[in-house]
TIVO-2410 file (N, C-alpha, C; in nm, 3 decimals):
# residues 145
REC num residu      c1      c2      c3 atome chaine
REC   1      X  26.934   7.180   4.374     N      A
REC   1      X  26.978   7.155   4.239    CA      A
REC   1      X  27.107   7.232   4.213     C      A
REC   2      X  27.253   7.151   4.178     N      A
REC   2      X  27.352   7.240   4.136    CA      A
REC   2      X  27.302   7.310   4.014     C      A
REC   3      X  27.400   7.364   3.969     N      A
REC   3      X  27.439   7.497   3.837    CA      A
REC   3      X  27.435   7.359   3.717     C      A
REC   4      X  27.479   7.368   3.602     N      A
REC   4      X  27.445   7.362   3.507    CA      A
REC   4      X  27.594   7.259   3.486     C      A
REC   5      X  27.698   7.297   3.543     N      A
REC   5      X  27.872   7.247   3.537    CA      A
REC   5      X  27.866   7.159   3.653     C      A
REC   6      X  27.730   7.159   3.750     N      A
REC   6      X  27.794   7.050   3.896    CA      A
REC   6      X  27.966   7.139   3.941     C      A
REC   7      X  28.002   7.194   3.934     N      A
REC   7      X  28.093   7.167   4.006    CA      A
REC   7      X  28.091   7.168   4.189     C      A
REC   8      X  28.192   7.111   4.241     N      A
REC   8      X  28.221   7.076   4.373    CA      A
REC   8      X  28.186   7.239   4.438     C      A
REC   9      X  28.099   7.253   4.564     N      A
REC   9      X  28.084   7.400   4.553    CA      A
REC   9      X  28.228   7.443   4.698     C      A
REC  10      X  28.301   7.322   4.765     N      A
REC  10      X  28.392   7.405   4.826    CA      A
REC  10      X  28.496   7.430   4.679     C      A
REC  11      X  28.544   7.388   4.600     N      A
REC  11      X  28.635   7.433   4.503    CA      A
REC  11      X  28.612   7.581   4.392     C      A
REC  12      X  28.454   7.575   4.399     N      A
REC  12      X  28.390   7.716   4.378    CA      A
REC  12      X  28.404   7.803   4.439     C      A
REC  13      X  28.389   7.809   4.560     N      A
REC  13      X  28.419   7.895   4.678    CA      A
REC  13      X  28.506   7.951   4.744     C      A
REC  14      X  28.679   7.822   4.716     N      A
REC  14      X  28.731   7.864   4.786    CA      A
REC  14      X  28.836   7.993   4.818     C      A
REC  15      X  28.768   8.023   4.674     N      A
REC  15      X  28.900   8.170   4.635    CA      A
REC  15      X  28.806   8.303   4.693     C      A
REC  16      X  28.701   8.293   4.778     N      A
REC  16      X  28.603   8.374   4.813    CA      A
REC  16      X  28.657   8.403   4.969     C      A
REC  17      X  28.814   8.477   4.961     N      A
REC  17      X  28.850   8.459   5.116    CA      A
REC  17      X  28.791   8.618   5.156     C      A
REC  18      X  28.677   8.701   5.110     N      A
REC  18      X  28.645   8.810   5.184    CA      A
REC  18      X  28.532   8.774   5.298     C      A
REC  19      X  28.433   8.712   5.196     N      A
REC  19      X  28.299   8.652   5.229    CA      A
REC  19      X  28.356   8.562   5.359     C      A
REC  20      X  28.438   8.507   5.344     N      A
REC  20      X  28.427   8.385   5.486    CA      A
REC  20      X  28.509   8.449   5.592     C      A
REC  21      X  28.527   8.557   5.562     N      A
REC  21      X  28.586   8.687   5.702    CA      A
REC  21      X  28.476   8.664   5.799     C      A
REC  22      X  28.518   8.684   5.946     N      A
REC  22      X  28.379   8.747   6.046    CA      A
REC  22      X  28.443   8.883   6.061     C      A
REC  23      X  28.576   8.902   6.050     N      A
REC  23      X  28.642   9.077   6.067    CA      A
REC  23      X  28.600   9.118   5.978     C      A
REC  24      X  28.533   9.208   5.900     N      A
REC  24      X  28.533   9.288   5.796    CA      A
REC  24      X  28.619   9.433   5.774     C      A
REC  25      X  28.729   9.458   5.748     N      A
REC  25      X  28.776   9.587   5.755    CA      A
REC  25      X  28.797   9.645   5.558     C      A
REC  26      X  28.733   9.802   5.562     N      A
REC  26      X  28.680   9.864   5.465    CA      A
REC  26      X  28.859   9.885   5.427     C      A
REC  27      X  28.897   9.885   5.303     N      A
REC  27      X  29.020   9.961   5.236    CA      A
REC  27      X  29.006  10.123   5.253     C      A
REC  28      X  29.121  10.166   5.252     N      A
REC  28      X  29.090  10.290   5.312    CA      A
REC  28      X  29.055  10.365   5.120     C      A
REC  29      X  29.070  10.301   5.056     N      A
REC  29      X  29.081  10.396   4.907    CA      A
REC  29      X  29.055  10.243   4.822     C      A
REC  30      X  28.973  10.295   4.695     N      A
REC  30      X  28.944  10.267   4.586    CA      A
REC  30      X  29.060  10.180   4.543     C      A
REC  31      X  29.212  10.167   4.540     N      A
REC  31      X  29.293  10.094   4.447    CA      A
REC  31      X  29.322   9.964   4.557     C      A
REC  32      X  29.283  10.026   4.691     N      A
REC  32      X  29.316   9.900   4.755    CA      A
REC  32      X  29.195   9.805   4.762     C      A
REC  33      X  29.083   9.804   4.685     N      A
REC  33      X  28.996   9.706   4.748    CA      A
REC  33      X  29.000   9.614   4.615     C      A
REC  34      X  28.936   9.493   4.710     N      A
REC  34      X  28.968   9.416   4.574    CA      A
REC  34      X  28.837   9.338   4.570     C      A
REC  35      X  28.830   9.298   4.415     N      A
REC  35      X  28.690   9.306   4.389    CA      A
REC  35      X  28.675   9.129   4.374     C      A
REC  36      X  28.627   9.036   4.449     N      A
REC  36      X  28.606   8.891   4.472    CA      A
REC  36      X  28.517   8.847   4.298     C      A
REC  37      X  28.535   8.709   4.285     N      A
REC  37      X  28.427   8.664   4.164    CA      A
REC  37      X  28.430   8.526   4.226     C      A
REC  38      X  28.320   8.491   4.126     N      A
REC  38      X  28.308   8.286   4.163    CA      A
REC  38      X  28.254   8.238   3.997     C      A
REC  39      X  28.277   8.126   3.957     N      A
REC  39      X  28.203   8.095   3.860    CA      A
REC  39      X  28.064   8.100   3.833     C      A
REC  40      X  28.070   8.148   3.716     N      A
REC  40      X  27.881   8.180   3.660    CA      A
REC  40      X  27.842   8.002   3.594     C      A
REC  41      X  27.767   7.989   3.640     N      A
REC  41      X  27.707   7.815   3.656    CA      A
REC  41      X  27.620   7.825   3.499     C      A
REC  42      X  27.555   7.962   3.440     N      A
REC  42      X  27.442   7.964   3.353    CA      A
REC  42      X  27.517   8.057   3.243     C      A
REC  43      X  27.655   8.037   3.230     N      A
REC  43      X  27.743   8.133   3.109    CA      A
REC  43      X  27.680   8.115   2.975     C      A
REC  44      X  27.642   8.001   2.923     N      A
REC  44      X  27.562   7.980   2.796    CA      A
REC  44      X  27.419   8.081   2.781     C      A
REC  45      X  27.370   8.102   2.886     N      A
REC  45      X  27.244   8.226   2.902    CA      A
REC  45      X  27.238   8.363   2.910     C      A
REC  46      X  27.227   8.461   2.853     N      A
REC  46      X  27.223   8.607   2.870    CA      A
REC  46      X  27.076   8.630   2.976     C      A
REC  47      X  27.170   8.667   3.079     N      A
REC  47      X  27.090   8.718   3.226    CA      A
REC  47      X  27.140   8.858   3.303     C      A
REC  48      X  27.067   8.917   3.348     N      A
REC  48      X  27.130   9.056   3.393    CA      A
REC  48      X  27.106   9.027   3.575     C      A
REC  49      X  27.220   9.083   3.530     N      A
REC  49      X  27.294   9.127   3.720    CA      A
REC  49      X  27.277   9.239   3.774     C      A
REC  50      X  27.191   9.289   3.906     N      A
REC  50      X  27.182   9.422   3.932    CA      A
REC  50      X  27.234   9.475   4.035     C      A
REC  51      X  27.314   9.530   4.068     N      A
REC  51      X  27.360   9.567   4.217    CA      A
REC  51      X  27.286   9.742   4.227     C      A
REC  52      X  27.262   9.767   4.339     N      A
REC  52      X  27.186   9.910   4.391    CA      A
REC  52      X  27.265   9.936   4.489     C      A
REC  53      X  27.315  10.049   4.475     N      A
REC  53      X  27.407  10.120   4.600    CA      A
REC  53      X  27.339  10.199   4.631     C      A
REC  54      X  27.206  10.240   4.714     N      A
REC  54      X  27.161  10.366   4.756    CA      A
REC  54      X  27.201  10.437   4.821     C      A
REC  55      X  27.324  10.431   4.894     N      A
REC  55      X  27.351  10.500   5.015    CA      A
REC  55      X  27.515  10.519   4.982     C      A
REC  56      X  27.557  10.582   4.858     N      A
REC  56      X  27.706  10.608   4.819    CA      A
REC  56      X  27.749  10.720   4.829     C      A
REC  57      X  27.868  10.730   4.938     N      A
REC  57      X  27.901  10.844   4.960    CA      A
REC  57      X  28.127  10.864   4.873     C      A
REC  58      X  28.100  10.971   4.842     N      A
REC  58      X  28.252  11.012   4.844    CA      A
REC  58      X  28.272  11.140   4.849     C      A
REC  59      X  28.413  11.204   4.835     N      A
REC  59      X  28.435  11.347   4.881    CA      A
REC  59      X  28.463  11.383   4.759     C      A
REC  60      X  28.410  11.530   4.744     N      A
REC  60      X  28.411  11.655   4.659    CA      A
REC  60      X  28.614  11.634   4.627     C      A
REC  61      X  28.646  11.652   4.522     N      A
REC  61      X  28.793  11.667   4.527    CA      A
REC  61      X  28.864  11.785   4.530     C      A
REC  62      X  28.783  11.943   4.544     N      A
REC  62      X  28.831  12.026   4.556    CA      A
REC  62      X  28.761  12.070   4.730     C      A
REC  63      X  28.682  12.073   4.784     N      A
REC  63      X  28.636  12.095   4.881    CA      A
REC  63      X  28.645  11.969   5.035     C      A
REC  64      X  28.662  11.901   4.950     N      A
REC  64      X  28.647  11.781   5.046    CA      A
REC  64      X  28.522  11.736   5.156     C      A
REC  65      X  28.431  11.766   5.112     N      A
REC  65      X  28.265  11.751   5.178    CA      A
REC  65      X  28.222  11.648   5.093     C      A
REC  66      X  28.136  11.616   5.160     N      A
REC  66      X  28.128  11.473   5.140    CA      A
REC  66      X  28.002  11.486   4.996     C      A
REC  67      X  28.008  11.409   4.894     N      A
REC  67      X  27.905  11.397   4.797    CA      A
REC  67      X  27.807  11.261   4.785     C      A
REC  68      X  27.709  11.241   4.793     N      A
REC  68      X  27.598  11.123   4.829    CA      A
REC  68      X  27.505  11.087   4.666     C      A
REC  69      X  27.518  10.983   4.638     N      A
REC  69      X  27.487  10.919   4.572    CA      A
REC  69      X  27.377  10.819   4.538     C      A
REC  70      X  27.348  10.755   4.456     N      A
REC  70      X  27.307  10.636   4.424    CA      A
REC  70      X  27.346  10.531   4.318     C      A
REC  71      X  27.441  10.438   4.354     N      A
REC  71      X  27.508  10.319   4.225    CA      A
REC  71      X  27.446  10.261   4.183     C      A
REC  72      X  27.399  10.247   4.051     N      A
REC  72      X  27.355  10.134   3.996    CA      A
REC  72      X  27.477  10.033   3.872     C      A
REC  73      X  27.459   9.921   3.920     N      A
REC  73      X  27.531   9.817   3.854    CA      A
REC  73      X  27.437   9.718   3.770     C      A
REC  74      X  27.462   9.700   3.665     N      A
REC  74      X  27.369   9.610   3.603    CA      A
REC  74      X  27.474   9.552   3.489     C      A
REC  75      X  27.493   9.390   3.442     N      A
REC  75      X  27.594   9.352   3.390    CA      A
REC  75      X  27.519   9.226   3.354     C      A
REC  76      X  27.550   9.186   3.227     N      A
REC  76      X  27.542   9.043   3.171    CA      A
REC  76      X  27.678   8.955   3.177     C      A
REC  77      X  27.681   8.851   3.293     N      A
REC  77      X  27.811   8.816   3.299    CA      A
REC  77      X  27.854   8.681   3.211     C      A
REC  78      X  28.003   8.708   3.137     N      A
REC  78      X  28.037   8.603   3.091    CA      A
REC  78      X  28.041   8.469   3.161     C      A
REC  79      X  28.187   8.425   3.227     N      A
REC  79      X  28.207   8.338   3.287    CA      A
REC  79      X  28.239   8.341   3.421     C      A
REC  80      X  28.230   8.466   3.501     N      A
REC  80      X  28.223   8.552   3.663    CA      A
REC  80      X  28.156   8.605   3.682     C      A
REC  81      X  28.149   8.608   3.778     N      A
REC  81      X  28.032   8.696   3.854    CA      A
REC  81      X  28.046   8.772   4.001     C      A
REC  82      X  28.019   8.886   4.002     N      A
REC  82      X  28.101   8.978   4.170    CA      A
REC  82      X  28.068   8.897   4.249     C      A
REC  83      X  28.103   8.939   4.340     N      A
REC  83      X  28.059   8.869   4.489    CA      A
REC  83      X  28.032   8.981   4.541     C      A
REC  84      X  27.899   9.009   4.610     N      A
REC  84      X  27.889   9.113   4.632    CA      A
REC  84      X  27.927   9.222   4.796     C      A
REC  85      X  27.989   9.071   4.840     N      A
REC  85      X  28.041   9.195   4.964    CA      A
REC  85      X  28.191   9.213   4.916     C      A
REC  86      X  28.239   9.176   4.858     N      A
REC  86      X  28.338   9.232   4.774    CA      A
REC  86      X  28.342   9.346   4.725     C      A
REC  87      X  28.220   9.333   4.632     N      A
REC  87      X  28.197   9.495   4.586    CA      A
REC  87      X  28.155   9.574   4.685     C      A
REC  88      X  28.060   9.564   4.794     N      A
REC  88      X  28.027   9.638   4.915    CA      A
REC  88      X  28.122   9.729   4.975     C      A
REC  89      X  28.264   9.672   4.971     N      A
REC  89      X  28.377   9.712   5.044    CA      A
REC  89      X  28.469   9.793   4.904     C      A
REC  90      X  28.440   9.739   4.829     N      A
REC  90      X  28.477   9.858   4.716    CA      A
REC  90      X  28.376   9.983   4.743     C      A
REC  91      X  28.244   9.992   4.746     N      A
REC  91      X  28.198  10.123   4.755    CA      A
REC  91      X  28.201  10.163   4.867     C      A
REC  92      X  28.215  10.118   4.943     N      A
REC  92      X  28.291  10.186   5.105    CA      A
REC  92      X  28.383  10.185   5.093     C      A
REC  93      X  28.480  10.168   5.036     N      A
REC  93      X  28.595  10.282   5.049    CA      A
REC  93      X  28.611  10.417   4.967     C      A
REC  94      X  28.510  10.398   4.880     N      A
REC  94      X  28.484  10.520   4.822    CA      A
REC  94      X  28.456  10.697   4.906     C      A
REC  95      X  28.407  10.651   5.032     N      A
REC  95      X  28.384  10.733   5.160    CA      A
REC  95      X  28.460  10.855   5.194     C      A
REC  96      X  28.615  10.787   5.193     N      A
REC  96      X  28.717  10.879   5.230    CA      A
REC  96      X  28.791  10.868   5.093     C      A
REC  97      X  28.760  10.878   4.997     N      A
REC  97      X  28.799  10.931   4.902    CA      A
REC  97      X  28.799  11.018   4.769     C      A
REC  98      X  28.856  11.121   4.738     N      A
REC  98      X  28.835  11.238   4.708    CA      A
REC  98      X  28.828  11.224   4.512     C      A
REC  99      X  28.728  11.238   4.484     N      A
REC  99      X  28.688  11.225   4.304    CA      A
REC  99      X  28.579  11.251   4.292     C      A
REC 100      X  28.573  11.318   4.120     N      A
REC 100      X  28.426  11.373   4.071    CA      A
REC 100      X  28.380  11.205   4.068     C      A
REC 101      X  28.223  11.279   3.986     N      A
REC 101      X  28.133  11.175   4.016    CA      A
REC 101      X  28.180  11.085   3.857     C      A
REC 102      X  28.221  11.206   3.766     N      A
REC 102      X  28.228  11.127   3.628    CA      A
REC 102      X  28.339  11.005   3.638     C      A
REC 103      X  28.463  11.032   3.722     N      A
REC 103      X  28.557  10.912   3.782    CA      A
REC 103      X  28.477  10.830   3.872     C      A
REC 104      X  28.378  10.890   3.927     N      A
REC 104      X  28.313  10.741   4.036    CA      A
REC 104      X  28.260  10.634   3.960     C      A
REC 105      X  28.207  10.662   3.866     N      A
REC 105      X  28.088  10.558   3.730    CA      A
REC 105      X  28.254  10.526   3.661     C      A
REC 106      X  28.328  10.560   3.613     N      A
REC 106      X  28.402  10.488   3.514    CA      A
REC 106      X  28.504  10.426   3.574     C      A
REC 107      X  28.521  10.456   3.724     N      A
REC 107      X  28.643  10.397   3.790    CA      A
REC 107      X  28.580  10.241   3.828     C      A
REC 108      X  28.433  10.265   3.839     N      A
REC 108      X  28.343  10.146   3.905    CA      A
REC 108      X  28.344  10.048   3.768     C      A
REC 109      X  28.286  10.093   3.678     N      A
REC 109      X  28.326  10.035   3.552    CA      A
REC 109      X  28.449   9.924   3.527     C      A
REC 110      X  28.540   9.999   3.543     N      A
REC 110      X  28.655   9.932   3.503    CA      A
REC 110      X  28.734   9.834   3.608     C      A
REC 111      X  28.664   9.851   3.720     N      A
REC 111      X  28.744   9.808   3.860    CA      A
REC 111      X  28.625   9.618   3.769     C      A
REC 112      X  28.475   9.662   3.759     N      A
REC 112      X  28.411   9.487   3.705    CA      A
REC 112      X  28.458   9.476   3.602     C      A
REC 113      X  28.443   9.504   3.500     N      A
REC 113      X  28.560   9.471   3.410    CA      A
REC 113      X  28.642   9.394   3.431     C      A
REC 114      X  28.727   9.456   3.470     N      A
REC 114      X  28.895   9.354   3.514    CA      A
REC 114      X  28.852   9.249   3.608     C      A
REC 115      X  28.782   9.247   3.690     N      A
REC 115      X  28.747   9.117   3.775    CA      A
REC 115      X  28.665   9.013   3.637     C      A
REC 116      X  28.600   9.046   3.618     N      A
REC 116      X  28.478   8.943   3.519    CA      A
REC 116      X  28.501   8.990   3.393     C      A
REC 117      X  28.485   9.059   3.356     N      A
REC 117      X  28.489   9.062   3.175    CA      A
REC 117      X  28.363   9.055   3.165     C      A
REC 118      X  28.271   9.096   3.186     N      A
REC 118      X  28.096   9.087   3.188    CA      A
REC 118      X  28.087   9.094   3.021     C      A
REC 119      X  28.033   9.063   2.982     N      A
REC 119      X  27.935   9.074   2.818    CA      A
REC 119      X  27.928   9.211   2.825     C      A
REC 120      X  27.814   9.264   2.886     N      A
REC 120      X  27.811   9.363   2.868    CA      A
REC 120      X  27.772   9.429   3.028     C      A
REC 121      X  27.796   9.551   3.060     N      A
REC 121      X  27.742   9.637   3.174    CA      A
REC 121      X  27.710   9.788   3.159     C      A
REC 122      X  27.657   9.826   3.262     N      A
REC 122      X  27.638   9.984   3.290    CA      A
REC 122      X  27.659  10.003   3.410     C      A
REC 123      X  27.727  10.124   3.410     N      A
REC 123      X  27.710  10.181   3.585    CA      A
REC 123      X  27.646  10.314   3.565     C      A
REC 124      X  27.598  10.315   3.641     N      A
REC 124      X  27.470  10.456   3.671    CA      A
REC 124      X  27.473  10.513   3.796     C      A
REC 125      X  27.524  10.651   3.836     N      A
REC 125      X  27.558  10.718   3.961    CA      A
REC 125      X  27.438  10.811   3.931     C      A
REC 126      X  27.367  10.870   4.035     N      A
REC 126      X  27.248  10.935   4.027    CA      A
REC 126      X  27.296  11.023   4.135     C      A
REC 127      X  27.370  11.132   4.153     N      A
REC 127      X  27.422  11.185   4.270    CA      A
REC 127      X  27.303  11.354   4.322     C      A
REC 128      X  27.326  11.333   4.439     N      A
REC 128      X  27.232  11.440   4.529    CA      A
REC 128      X  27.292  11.591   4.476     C      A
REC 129      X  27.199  11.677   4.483     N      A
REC 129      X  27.242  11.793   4.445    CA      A
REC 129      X  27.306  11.850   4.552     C      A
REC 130      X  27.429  11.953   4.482     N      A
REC 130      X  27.558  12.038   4.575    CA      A
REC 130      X  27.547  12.136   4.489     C      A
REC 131      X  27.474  12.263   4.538     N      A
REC 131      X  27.494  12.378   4.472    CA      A
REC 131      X  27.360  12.395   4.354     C      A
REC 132      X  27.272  12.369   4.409     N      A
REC 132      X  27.150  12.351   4.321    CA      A
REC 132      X  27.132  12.242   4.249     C      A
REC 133      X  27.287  12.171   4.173     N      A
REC 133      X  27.239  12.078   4.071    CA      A
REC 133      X  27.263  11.925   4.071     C      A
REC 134      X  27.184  11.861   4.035     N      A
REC 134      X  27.220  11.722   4.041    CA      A
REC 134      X  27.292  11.642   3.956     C      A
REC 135      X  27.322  11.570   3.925     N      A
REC 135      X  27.430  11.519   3.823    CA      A
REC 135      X  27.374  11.345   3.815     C      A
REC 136      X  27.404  11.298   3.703     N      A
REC 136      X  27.358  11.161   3.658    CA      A
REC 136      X  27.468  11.124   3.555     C      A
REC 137      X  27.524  11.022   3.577     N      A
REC 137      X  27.644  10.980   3.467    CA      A
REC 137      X  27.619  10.834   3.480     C      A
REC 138      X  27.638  10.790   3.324     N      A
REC 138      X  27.618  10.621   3.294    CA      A
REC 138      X  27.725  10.609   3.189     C      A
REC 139      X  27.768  10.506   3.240     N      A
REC 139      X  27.878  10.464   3.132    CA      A
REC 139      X  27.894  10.276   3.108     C      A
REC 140      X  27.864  10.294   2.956     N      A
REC 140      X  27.910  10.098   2.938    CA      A
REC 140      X  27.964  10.105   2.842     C      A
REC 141      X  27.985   9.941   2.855     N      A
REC 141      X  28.090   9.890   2.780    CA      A
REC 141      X  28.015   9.743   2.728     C      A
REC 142      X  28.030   9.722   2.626     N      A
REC 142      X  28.013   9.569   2.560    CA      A
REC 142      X  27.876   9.566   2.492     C      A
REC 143      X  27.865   9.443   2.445     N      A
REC 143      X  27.736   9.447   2.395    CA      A
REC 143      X  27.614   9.387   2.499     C      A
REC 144      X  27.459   9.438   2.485     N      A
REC 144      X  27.415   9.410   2.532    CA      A
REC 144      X  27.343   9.249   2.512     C      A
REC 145      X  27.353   9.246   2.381     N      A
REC 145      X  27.282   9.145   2.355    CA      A
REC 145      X  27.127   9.036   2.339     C      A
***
């Protein structure tokens, strides 16, 4: 059963040039990755989107050791929607790159944003403790609805 619009699904697809890679190579930093979308088929419906990053790593920006994480993405999308090895390769490049955690949640934020314009989202970093303490930062934008 198509989506709700029928549309043609190679003309849906075809701006999805990460996904139809067999090379996959990670951006070495956050401004170079770029974040893929495709049309949302069910835009008339408020539905939530969840992405789980359990395994997110980036570096301390004064020490440079590595800090480990957990992403959560959750978004009601307007008329886009991520693609998610798109975003995959956005949080791998996060790896070798050096920022607190409060820039990791709002940089992630704003990187879906600008791709989709979601209704509404949250990002939620749940990061491992360094130095006894653990840290948790959520940040949204829009309405939930």
């Amino acid at each position: 059963m198509k989506g709700q619009k029928g549309n043609d699904d190679s003309a849906r697809f075809g701006a999805l040039t990460i996904l139809s890679k067999s090379e996959t190579v990670v951006p070495d930093s956050p401004e170079n990755a770029r974040l893929e979308v495709f049309d949302n088929l069910y835009s008339a419906r408020n539905y939530e989107i969840t992405f789980d990053c359990p395994e997110f790593t980036s570096l301390c920006p004064v020490t440079g050791q590595p800090d480990f994480g957990k992403i959560t993405i959750t978004y009601i999308p307007e008329k886009l929607c991520v693609e998610s090895k798109s975003l995959k390769l956005l949080m791998f490049s996060f790896r070798s790159h050096q920022t607190f955690h409060e820039e990791v949640v709002n940089l992630i934020l704003e990187r879906v944003v600008e791709a989709c314009s979601p209704r509404w989202i949250e990002v939620a970093g749940e990061f491992r403790p360094r130095g006894g303490i653990s840290l948790t930062v959520r940040a949204t934008e829009g309405e939930r609805g």
